[in-house]
C-alpha positions, 0 to 999 in steps of 0.5 A: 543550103540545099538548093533543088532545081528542076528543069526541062532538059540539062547538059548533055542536051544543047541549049541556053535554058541548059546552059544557063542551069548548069552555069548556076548550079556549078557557081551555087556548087563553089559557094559551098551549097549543095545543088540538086537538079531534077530534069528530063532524059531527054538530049538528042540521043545521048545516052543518060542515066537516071542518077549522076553527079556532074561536078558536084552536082546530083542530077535526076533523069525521068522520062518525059510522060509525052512525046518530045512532040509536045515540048511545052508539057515537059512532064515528069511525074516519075520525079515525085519519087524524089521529092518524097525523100529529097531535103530542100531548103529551096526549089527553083524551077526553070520554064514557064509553060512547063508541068515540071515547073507546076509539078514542083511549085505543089510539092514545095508547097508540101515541104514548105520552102520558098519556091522560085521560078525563072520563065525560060521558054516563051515560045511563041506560037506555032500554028493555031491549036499550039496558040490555043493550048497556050493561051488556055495555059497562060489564063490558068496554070500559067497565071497560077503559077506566076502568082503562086510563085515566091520570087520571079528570077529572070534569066538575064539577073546575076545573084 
């Protein structure tokens, strides 16, 4: 099975949604499916390429359309480039108040495969025109999201 995973941000950046991807894909990579991870170049200043395999692992880097300031958009518009060519059997998305994650629930759509999604990143507000941008989020693309979603996988389930 070729399973598509798009995300935040990927090893080398630090952080448990990171973490938690990887550990997916490397155990998805010894059961014999093929694991694609579409993400951003962002990871503290590391260098990163546009495209790796990383134990067995085929990892696409796009650039962030805003700022890292702006850590809750997460979009990549750049990765509808490989979602032309790219075969999946199934997307799995990682992050709930992430346009990659919308980004990729249209496009898998249009490929007609199941489409899962796993709500990382419920930060809580940082002041109120954040709390603003969010809310309006959640009572729109967020609650759409949710809803559109084939399976809901929350990070603490084991498969």
């Amino acid at each position: 099975m070729r399973i598509v995973q798009v995300t935040p941000r990927f090893p080398p950046a630090i952080g448990g949604l990171e973490n938690h991807v990887y550990n997916i894909s490397v155990e998805l990579v010894k059961r014999g499916h093929e694991v694609v991870v579409i993400t951003s170049n962002d990871a503290e200043g590391v260098d990163t390429v546009n495209e790796e395999f990383m134990n067995g692992i085929e990892v696409y880097r796009y650039p962030l359309f805003l700022p890292r300031v702006f850590r809750e958009v997460w979009l990549m518009p750049s990765m509808v480039k490989i979602f032309r060519i790219l075969q999946a059997d199934i997307i799995h998305a990682h992050g709930y108040r992430c346009l990659s994650s919308c980004s990729a629930r249209i496009l898998s759509e249009r490929k007609g495969v199941p489409f899962i999604l796993t709500p990382h990143g419920i930060f809580p507000k940082r002041n109120w025109f954040n709390g603003l941008i969010k809310s309006i989020y959640d009572c729109s693309l967020g609650n759409t999201l949710l809803k559109s979603s084939d399976k809901i996988q929350y990070s603490f389930e084991i498969f």
